[in-house]
Residue frames as a rotation matrix with the C-alpha (Angstrom) as fourth column:
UNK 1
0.540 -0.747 0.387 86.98
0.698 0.141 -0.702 98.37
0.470 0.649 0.597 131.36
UNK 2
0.462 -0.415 -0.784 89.85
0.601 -0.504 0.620 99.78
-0.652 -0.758 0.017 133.29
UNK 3
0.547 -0.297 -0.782 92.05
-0.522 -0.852 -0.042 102.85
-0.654 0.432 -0.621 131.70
UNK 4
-0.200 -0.921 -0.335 94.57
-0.605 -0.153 0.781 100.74
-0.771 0.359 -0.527 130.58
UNK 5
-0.491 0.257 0.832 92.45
0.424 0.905 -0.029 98.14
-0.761 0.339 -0.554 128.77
UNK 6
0.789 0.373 -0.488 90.61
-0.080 -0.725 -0.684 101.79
-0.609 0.578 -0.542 127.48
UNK 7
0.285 -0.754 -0.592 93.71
-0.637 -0.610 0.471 102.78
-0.717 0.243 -0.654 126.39
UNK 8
-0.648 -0.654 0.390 94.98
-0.303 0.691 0.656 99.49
-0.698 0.307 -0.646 124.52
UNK 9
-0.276 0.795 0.540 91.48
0.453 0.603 -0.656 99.28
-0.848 0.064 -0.527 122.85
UNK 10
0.740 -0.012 -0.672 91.80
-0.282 -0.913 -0.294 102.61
-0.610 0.408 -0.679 121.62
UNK 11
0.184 -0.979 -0.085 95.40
-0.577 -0.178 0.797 101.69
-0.796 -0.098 -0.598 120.07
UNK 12
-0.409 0.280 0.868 94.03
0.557 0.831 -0.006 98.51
-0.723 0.481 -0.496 118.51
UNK 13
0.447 0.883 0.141 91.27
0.606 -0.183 -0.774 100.56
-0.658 0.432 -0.617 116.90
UNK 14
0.376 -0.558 -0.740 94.11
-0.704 -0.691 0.163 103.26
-0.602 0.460 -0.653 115.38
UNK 15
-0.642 -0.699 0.315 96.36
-0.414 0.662 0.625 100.61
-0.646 0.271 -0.714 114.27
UNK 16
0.126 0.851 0.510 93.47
0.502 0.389 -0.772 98.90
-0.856 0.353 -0.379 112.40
UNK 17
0.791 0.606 -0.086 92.34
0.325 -0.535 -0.780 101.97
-0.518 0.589 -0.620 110.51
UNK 18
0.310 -0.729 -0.610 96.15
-0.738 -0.589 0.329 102.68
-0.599 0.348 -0.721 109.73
UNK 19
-0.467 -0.108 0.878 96.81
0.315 0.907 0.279 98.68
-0.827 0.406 -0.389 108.43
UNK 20
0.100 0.921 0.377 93.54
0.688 0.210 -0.695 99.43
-0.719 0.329 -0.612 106.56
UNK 21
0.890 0.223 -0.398 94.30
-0.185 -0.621 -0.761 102.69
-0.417 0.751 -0.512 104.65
UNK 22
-0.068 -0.997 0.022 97.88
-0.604 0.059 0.795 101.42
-0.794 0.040 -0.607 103.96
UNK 23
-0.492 0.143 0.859 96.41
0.331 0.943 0.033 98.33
-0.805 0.301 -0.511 102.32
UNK 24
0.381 0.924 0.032 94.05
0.630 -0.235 -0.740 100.49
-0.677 0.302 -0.672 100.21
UNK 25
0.924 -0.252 -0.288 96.84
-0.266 -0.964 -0.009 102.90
-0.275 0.084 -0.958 99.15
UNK 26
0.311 -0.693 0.651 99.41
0.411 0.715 0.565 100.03
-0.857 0.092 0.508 98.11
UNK 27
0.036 0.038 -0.999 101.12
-0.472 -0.880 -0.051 101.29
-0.881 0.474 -0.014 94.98
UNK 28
-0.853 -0.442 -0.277 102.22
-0.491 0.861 0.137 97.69
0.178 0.253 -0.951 94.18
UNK 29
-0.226 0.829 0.512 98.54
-0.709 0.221 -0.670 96.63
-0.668 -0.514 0.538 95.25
UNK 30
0.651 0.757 0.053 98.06
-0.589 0.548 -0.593 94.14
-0.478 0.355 0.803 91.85
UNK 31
0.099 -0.928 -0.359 101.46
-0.652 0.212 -0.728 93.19
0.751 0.306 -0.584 91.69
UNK 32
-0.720 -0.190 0.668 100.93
-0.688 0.324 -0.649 92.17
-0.093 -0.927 -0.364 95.48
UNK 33
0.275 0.955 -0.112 97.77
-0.853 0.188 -0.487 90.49
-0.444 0.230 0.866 94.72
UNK 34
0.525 -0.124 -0.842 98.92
-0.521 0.735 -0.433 87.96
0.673 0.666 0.321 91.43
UNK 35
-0.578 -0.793 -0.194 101.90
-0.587 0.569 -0.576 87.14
0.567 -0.219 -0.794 93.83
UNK 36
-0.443 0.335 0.832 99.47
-0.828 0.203 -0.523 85.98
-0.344 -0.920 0.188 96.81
UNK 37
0.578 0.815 -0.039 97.03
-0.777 0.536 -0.329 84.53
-0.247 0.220 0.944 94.29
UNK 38
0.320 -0.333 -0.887 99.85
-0.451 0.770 -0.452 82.25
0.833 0.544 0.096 92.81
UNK 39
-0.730 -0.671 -0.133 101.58
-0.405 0.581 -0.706 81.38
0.551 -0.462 -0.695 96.33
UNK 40
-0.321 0.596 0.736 98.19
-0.880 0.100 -0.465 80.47
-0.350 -0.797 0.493 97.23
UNK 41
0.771 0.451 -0.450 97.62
-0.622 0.686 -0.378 77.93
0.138 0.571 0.809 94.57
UNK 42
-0.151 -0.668 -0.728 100.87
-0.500 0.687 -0.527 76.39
0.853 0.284 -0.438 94.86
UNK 43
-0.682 -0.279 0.676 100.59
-0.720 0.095 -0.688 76.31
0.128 -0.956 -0.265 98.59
UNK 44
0.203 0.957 0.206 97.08
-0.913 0.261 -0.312 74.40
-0.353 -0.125 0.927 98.19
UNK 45
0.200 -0.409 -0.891 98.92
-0.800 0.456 -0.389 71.97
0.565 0.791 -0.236 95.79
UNK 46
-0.580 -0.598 -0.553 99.06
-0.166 0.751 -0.639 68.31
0.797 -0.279 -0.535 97.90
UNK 47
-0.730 0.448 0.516 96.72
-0.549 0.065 -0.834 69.23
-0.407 -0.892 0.198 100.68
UNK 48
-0.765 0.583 -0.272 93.64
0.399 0.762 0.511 66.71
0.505 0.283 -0.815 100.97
UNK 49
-0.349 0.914 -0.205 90.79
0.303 -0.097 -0.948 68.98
-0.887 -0.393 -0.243 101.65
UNK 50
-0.792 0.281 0.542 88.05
0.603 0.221 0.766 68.87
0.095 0.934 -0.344 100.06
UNK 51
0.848 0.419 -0.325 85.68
0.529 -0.709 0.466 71.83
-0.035 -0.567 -0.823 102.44
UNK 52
-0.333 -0.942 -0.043 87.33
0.900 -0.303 -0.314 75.00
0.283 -0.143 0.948 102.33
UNK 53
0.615 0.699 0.365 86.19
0.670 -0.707 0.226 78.14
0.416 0.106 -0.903 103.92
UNK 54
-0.716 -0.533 0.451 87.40
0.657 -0.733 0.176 81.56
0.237 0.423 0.875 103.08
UNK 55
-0.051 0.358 -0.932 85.76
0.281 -0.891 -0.357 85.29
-0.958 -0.281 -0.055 103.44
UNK 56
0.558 0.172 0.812 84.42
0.793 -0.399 -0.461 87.95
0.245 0.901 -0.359 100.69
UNK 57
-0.304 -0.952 0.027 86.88
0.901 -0.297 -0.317 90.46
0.310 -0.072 0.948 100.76
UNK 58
0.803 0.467 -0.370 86.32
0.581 -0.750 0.316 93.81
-0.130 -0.469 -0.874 102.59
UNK 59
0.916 -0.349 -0.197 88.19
-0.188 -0.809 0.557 96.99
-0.354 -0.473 -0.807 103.04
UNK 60
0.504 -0.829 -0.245 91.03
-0.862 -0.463 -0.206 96.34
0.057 0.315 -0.947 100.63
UNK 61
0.397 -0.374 0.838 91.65
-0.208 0.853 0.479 92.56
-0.894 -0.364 0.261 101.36
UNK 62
-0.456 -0.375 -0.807 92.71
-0.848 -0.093 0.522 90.32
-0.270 0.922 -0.276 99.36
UNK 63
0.560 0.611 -0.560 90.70
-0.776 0.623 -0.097 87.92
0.290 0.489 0.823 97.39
UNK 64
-0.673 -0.580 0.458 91.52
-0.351 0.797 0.493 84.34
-0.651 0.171 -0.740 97.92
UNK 65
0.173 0.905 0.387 88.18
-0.259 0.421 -0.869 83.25
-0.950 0.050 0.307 95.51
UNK 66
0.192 -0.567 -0.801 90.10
-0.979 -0.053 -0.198 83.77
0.070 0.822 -0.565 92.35
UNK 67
-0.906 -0.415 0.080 92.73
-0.422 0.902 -0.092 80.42
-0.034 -0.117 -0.993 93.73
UNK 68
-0.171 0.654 0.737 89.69
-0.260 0.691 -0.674 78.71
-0.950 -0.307 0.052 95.37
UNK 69
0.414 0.754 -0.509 88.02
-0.655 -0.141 -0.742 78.73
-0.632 0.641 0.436 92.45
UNK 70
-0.229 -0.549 -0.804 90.87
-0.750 0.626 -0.213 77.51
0.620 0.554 -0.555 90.25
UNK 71
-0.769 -0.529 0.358 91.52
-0.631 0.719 -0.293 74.64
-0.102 -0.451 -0.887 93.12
UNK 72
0.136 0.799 0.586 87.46
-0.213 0.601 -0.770 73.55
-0.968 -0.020 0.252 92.98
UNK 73
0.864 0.299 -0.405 87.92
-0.493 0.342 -0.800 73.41
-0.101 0.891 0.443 88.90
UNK 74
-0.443 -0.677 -0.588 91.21
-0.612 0.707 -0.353 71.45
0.655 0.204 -0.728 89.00
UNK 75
-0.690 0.136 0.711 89.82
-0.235 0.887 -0.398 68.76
-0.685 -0.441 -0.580 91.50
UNK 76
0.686 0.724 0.073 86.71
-0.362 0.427 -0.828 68.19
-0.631 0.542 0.555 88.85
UNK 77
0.209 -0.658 -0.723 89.82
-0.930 0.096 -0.356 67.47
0.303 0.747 -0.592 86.66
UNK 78
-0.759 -0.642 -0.108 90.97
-0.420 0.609 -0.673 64.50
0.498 -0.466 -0.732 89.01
UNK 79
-0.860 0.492 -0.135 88.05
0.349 0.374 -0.859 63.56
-0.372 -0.786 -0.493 91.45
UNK 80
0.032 0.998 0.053 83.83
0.990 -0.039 0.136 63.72
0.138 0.048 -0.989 91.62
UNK 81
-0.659 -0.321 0.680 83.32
0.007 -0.907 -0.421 67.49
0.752 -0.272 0.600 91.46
UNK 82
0.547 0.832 -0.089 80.91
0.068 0.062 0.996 67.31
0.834 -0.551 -0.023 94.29
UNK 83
0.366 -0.666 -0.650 83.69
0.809 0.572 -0.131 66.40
0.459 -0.478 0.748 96.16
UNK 84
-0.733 -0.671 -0.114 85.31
0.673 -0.690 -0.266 70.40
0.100 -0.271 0.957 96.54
UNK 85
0.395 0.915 0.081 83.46
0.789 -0.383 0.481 72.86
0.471 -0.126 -0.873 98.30
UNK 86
-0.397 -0.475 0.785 83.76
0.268 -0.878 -0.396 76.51
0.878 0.053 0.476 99.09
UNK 87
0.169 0.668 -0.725 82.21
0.978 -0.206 0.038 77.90
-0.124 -0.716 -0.688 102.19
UNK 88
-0.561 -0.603 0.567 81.82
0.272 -0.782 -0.561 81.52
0.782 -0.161 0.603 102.97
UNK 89
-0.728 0.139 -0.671 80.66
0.629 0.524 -0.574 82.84
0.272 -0.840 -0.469 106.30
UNK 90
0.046 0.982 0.183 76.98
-0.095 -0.178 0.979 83.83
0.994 -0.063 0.085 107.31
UNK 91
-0.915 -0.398 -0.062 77.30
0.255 -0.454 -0.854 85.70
0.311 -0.797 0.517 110.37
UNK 92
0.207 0.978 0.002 74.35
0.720 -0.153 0.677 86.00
0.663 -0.139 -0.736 113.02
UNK 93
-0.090 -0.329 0.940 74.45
-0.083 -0.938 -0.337 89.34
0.993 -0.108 0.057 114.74
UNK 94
0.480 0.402 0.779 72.15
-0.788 -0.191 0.585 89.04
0.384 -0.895 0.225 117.54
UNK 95
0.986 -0.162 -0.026 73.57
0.126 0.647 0.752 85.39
-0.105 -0.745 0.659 118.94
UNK 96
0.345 -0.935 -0.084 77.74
-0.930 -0.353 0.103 86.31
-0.126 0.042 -0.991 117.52
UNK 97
-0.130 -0.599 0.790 78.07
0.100 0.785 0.611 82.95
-0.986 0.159 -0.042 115.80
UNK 98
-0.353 -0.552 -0.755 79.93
-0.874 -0.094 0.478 82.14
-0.335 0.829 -0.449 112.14
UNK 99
0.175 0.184 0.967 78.69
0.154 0.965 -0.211 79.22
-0.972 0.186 0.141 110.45
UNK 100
-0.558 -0.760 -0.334 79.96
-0.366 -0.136 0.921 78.58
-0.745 0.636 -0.202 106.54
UNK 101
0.341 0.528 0.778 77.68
0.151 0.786 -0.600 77.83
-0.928 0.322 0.188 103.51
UNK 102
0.033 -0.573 0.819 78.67
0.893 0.385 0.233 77.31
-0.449 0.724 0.524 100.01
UNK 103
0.580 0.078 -0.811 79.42
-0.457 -0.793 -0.403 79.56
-0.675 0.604 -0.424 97.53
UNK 104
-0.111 -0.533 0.839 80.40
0.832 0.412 0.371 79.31
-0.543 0.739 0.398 93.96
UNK 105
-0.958 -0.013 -0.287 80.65
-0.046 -0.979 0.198 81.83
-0.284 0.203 0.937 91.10
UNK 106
-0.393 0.906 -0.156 77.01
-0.634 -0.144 0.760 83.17
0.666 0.398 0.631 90.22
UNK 107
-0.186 0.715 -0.673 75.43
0.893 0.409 0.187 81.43
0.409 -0.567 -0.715 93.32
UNK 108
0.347 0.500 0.793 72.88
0.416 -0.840 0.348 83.63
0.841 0.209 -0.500 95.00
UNK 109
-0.605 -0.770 -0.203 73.96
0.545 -0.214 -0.810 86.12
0.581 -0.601 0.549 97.19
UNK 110
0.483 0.815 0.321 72.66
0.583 -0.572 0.577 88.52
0.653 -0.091 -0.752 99.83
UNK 111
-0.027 -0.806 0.592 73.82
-0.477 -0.510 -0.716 91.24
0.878 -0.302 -0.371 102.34
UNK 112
0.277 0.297 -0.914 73.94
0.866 0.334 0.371 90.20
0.415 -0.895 -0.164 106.22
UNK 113
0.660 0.618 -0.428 73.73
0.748 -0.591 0.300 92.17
-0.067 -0.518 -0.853 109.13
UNK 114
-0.254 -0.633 -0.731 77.19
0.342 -0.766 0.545 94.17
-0.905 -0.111 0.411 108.26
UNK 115
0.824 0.070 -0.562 76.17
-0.494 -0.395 -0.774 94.71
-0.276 0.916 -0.291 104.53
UNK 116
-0.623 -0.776 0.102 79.03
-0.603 0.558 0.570 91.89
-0.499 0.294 -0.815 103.70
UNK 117
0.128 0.386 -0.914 77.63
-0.861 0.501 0.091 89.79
0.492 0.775 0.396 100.56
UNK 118
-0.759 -0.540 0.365 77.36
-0.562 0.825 0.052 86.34
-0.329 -0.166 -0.929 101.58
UNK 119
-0.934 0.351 -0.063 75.14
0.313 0.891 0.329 82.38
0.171 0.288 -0.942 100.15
UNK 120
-0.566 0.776 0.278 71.92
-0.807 -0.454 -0.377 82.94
-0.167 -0.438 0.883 100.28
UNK 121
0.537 0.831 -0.143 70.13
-0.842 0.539 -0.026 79.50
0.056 0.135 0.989 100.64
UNK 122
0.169 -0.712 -0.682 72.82
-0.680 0.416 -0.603 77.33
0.713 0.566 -0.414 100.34
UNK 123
0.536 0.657 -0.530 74.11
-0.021 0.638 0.770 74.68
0.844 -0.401 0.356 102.01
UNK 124
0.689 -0.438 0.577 76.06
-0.723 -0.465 0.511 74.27
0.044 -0.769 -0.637 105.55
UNK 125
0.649 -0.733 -0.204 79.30
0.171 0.402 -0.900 73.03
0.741 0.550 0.386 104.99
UNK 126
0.937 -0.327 -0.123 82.41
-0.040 -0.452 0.891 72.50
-0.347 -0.830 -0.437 107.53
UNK 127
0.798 -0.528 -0.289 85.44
-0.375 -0.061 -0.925 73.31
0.471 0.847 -0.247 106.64
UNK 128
0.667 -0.724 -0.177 88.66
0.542 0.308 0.782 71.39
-0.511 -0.617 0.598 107.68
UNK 129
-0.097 -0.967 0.235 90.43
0.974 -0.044 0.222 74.23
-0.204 0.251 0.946 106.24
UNK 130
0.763 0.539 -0.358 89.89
0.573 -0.819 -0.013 77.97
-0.300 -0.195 -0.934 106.69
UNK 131
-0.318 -0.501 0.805 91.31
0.792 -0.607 -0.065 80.81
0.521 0.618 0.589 104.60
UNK 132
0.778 0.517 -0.357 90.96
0.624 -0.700 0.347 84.26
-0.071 -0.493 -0.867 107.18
UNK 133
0.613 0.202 0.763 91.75
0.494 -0.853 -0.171 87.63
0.616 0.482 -0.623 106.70
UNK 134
-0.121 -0.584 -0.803 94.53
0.943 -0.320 0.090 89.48
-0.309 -0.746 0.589 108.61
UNK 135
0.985 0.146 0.088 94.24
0.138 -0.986 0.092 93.12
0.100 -0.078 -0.992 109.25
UNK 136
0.205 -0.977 0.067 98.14
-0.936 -0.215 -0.278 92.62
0.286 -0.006 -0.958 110.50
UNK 137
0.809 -0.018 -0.588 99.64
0.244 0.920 0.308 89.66
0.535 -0.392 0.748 111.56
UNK 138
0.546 -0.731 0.410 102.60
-0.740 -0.650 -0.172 88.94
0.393 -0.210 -0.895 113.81
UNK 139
-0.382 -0.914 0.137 104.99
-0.848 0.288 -0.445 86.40
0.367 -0.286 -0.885 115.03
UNK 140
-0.917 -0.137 0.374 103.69
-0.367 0.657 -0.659 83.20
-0.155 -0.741 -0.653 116.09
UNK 141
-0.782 0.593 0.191 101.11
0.503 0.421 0.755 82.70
0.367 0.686 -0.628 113.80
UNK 142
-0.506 0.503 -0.700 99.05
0.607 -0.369 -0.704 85.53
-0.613 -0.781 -0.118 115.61
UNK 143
-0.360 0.458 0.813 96.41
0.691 -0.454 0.562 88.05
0.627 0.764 -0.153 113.58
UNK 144
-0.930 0.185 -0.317 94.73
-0.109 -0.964 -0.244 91.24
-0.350 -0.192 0.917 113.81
UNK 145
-0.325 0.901 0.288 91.12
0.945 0.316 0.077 91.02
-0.022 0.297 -0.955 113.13
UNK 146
-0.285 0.403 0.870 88.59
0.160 -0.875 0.457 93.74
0.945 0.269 0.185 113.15
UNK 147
-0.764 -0.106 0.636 87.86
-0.545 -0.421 -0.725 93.29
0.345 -0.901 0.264 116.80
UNK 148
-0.201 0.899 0.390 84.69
-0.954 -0.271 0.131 91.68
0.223 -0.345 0.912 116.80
UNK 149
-0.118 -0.089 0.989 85.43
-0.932 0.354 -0.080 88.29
-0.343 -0.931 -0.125 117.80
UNK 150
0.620 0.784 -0.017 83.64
-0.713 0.555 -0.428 86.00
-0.326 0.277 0.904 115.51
UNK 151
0.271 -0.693 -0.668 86.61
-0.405 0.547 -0.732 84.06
0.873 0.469 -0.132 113.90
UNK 152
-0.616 -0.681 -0.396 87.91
-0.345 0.685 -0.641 83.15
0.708 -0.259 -0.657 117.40
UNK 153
-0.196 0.899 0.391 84.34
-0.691 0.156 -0.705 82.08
-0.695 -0.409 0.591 119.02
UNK 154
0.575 0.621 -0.532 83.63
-0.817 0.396 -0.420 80.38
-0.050 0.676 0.735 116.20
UNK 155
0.286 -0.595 -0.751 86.87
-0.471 0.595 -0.651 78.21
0.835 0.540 -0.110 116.06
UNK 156
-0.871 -0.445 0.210 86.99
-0.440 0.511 -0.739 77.52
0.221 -0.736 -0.640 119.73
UNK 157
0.157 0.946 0.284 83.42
-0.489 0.324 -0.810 76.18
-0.858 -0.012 0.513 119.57
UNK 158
0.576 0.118 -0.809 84.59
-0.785 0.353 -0.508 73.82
0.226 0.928 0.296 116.40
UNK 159
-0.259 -0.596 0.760 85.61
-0.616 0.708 0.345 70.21
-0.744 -0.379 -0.551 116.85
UNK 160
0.324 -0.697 0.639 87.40
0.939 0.319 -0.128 69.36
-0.115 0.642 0.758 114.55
UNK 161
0.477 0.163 -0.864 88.72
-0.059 -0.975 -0.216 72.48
-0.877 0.154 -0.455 114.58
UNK 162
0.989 -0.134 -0.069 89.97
-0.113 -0.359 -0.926 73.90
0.100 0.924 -0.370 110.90
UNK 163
-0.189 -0.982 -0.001 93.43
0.957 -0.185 0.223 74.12
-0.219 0.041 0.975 109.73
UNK 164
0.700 0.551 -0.453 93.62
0.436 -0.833 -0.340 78.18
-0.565 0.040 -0.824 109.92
UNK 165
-0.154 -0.964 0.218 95.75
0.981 -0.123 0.147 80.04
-0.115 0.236 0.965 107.32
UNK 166
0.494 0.656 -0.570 95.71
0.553 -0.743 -0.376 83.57
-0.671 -0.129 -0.730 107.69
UNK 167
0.059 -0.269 0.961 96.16
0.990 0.142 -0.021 85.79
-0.131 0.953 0.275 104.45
UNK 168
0.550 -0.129 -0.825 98.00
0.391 -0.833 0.392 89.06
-0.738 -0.538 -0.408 104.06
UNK 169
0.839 -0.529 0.127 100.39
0.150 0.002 -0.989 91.23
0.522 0.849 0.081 102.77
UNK 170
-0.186 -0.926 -0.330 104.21
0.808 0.047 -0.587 91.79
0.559 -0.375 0.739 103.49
UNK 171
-0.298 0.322 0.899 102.91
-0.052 -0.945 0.321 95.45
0.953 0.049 0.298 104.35
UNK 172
0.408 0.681 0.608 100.78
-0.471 -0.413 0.779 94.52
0.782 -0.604 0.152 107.20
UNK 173
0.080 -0.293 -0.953 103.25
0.726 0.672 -0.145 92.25
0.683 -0.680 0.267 109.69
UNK 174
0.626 0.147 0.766 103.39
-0.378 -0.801 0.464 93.91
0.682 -0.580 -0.446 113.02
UNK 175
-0.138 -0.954 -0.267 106.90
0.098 0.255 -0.962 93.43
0.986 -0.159 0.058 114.56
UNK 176
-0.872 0.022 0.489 105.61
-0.482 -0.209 -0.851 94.57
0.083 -0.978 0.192 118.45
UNK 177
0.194 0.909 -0.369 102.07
-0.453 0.417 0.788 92.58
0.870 0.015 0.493 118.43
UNK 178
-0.926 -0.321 0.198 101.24
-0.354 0.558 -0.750 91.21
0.130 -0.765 -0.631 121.97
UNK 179
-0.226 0.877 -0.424 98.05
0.215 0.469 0.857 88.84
0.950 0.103 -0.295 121.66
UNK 180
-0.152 0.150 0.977 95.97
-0.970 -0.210 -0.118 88.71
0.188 -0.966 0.177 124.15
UNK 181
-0.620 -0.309 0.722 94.85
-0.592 0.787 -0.172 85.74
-0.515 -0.534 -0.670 126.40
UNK 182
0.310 0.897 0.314 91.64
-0.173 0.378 -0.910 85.03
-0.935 0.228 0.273 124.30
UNK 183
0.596 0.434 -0.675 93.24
-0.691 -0.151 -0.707 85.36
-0.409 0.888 0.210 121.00
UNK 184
0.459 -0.412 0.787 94.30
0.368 0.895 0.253 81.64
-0.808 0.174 0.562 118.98
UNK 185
-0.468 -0.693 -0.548 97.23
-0.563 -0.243 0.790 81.70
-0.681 0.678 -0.277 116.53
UNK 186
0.454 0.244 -0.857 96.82
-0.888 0.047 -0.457 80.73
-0.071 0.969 0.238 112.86
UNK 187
0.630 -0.623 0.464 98.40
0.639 0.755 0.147 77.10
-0.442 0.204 0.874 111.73
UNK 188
-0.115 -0.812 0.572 99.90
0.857 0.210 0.470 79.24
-0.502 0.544 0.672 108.98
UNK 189
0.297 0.073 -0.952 100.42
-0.343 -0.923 -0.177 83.07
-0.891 0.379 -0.249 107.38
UNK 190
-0.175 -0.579 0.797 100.87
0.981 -0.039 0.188 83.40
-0.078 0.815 0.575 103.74
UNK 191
0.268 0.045 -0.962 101.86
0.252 -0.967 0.025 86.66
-0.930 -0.249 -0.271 102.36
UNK 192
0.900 0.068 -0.430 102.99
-0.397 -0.280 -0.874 87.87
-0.180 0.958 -0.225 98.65
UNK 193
-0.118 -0.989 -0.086 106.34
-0.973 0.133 -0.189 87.05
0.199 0.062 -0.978 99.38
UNK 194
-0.192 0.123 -0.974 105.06
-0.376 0.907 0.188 83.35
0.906 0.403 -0.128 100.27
UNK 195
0.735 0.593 -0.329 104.36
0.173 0.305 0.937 81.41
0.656 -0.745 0.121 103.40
UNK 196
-0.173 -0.654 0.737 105.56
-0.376 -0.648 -0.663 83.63
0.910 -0.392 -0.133 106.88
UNK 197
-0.452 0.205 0.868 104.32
-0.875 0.087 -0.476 81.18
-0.173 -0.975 0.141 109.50
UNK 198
0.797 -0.604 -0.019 105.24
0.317 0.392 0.863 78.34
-0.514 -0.694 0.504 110.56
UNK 199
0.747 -0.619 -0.242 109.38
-0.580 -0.430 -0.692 79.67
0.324 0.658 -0.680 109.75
């Protein structure tokens, strides 16, 4: 790693930890929340999947399991409930691949190798629709992650790949973001204020 790639790594890693306590320190934080959770149900409203996979929230996220949830008990309203499925993602350390098994509420859990709750037995499930986490997001359907790769390894090693929406608040958009070459835009941002990508 040359200075300037030091340097930009370093920057990445500030920016993070500032995104992160900002998000934590929201004063509006459950005001920001309800909005997301409703523009997430509406947004879901019409789409034909029936696999969805989403994340347990970390470090101040925001929940999308609430919506899911609602969206798996309305389809038992309308369709075979068998039919909607949750995924969440079960992360191997040592090889750095993502793979998605169910989850519902009160299904067992366990930690994995970060100490992130995730299925414990369950089955493997692909989603053709993926709910992921932004640390920040920016223009062009780009994201901030935590650095460690797994989300875009995993999705460039997926055929079919997912529809990806990535899920934020207004708070965390990052007006100067310059992706790098490795790193794959979202289909679509929602935020509290409602859906910031495709505009």
């Amino acid at each position: 790693m040359d200075n300037s790639e030091e340097k930009r790594a370093l920057e990445k890693k500030a920016l993070r930890q500032h995104l992160i306590t900002q998000r934590l320190q929201l004063p509006d934080r459950a005001q920001r929340i309800a909005a997301l959770q409703q523009i997430m149900r509406i947004w879901l409203v019409g789409r034909s999947d029936t696999v969805i996979g989403a994340y347990w929230p970390i470090k101040g996220e925001f929940d999308p399991l609430p919506a899911l949830h609602r969206w798996k008990e309305d389809g038992e309203l309308i369709e075979q409930p068998q039919l909607r499925k949750i995924g969440l993602p079960v992360v191997d350390k040592v090889h750095k691949t993502m793979t998605f098994h169910t989850w519902y509420p009160g299904c067992p859990m366990e930690d994995d190798a970060y100490g992130i709750p995730k299925p414990k037995d369950t089955e493997v499930i692909h989603p053709s629709l993926l709910f992921v986490a932004c640390v920040g997001y920016a223009a062009g359907g780009y994201r901030l992650g935590y650095g460690g790769g797994f989300y875009d390894r995993m999705l460039a090693g997926l055929s079919p790949r997912p529809f990806t929406v990535g899920l934020s608040f207004g708070t965390d958009f990052l007006p100067d973001f310059e992706p790098e070459p490795h790193d794959l835009p979202m289909d679509a941002i929602l935020n509290d204020h409602g859906v910031v990508w495709p505009i």
